[in-house]
VEXZAMAR-369229 format. One record per residue (C-alpha): x, y, z; residue in three letters; residue number from 1. Coordinates in Angstrom, 3 decimals, padded with zeros to 6 digits, always signed. Example, Ala and Ser with C-alpha at 12.3 -4.5 7.8 and 13.67 -1.06 7.14 Angstrom:
% VEXZAMAR-369229
<r><x>+012.300</x><y>-004.500</y><z>+007.800</z><r>ala</r><k>1</k></r>
<r><x>+013.670</x><y>-001.060</y><z>+007.140</z><r>ser</r><k>2</k></r>
END
This chain:
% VEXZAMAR-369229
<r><x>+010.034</x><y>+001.620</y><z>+005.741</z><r>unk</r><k>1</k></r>
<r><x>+009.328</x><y>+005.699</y><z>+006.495</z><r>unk</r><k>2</k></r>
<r><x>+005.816</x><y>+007.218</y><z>+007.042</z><r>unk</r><k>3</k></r>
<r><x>+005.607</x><y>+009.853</y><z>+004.261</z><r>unk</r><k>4</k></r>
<r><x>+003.289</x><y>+012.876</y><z>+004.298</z><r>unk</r><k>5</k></r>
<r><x>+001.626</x><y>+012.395</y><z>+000.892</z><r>unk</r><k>6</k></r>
<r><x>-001.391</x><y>+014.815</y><z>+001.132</z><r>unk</r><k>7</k></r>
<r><x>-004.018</x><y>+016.441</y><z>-000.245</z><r>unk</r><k>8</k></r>
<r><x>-003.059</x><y>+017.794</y><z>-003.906</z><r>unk</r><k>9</k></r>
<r><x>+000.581</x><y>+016.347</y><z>-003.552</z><r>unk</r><k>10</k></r>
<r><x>-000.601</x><y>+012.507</y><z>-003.728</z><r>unk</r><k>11</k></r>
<r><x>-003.562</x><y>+014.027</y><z>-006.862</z><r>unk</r><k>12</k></r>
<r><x>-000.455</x><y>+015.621</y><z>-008.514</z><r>unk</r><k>13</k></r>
<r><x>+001.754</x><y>+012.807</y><z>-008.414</z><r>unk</r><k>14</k></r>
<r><x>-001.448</x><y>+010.596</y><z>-010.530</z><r>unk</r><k>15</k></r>
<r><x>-001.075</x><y>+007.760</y><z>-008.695</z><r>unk</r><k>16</k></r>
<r><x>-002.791</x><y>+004.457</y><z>-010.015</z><r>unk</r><k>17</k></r>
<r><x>-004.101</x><y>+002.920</y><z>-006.358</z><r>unk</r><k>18</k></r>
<r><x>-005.397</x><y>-000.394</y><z>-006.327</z><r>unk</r><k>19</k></r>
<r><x>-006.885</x><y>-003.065</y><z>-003.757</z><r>unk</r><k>20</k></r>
<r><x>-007.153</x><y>-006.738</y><z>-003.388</z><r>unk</r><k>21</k></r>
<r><x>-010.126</x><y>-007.787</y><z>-005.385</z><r>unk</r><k>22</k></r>
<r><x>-011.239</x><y>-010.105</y><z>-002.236</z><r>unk</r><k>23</k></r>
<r><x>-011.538</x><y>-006.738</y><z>+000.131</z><r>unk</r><k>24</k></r>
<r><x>-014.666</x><y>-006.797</y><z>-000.065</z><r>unk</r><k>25</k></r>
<r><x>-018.118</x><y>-004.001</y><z>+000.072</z><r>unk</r><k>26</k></r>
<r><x>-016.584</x><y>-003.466</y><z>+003.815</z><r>unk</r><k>27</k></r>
<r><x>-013.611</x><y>-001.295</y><z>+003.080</z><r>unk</r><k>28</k></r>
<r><x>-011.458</x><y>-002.583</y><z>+005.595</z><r>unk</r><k>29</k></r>
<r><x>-008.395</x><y>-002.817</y><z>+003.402</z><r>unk</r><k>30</k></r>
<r><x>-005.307</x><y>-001.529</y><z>+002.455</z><r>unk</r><k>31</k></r>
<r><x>-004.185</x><y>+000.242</y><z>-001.531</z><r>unk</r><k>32</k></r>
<r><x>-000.933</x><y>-000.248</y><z>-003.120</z><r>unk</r><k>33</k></r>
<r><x>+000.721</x><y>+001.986</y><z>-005.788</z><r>unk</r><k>34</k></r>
<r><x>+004.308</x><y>+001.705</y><z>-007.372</z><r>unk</r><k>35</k></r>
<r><x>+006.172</x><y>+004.551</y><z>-007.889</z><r>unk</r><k>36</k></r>
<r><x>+009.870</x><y>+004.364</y><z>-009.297</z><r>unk</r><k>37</k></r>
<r><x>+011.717</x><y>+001.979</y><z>-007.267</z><r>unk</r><k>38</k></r>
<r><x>+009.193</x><y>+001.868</y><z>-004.000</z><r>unk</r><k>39</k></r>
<r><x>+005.674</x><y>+000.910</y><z>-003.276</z><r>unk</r><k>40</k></r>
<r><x>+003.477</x><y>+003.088</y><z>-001.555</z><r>unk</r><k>41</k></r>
<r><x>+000.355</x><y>+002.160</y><z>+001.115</z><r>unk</r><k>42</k></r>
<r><x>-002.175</x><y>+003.455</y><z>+002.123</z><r>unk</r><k>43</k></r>
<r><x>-005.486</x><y>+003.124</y><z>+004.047</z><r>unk</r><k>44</k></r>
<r><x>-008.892</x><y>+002.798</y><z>+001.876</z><r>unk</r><k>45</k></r>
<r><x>-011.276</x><y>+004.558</y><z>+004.460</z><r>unk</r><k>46</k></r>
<r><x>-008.399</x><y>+007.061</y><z>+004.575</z><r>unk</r><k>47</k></r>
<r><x>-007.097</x><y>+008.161</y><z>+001.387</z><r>unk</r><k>48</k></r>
<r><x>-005.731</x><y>+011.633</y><z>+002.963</z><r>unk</r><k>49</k></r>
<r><x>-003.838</x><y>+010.221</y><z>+005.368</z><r>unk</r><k>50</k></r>
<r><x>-000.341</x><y>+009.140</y><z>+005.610</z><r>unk</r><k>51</k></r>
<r><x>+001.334</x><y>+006.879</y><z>+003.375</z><r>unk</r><k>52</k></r>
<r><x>+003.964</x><y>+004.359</y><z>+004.022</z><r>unk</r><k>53</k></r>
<r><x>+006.667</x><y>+003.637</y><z>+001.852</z><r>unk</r><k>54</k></r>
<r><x>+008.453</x><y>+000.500</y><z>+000.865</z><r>unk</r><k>55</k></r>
<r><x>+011.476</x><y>+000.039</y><z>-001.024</z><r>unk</r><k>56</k></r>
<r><x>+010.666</x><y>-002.499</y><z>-003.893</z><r>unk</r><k>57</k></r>
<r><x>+012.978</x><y>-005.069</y><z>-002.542</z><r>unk</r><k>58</k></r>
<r><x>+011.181</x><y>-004.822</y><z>+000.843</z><r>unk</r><k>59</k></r>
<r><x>+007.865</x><y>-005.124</y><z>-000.871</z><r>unk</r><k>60</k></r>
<r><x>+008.449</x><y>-008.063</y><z>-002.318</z><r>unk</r><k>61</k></r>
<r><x>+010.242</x><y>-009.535</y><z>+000.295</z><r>unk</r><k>62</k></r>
<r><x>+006.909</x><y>-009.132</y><z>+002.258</z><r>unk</r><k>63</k></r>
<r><x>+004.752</x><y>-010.526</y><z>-000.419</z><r>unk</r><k>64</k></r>
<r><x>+006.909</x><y>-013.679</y><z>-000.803</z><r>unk</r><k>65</k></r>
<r><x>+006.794</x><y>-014.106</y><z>+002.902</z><r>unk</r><k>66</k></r>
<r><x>+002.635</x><y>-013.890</y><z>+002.622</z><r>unk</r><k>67</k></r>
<r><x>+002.858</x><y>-016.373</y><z>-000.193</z><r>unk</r><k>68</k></r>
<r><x>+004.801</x><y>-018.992</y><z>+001.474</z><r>unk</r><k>69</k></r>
<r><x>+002.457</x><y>-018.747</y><z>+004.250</z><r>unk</r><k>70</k></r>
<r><x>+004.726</x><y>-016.674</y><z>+007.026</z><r>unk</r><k>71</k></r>
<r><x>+001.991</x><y>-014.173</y><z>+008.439</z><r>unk</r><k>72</k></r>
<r><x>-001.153</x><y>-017.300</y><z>+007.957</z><r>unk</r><k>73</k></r>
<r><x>-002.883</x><y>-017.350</y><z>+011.459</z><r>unk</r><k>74</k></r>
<r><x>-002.265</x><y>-020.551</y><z>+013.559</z><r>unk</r><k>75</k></r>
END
């Protein structure tokens, strides 16, 4: 994972599809996604200019199956 320093008219320029869980809520305490070539990017929803992190896809969806089978679930 790297911290990237997407901003401004950089992240408009590269026309970025973001997208958010459909369960986030009116709240806006939640996290966007968007795939580039070979890495997901993330970003905060209340923040949009800030910085981005970036995931290689394998790490991505090495994440997601850990959500899935339960691996982050609060005890």
């Amino acid at each position: 994972m790297r911290i990237t320093s997407w901003k401004g008219t950089a992240m408009q320029d590269a026309n970025l599809t973001w997208r958010k869980s459909t369960r986030s809520g009116a709240a806006g305490h939640c996290v966007e996604v968007a795939n580039v070539p070979a890495a997901v990017l993330v970003r905060d929803s209340k923040d949009v200019e800030g910085p981005v992190l970036t995931f290689a896809a394998t790490q991505w969806n090495g994440f997601i199956a850990g959500v899935r089978a339960g691996e982050f679930d609060r005890l």
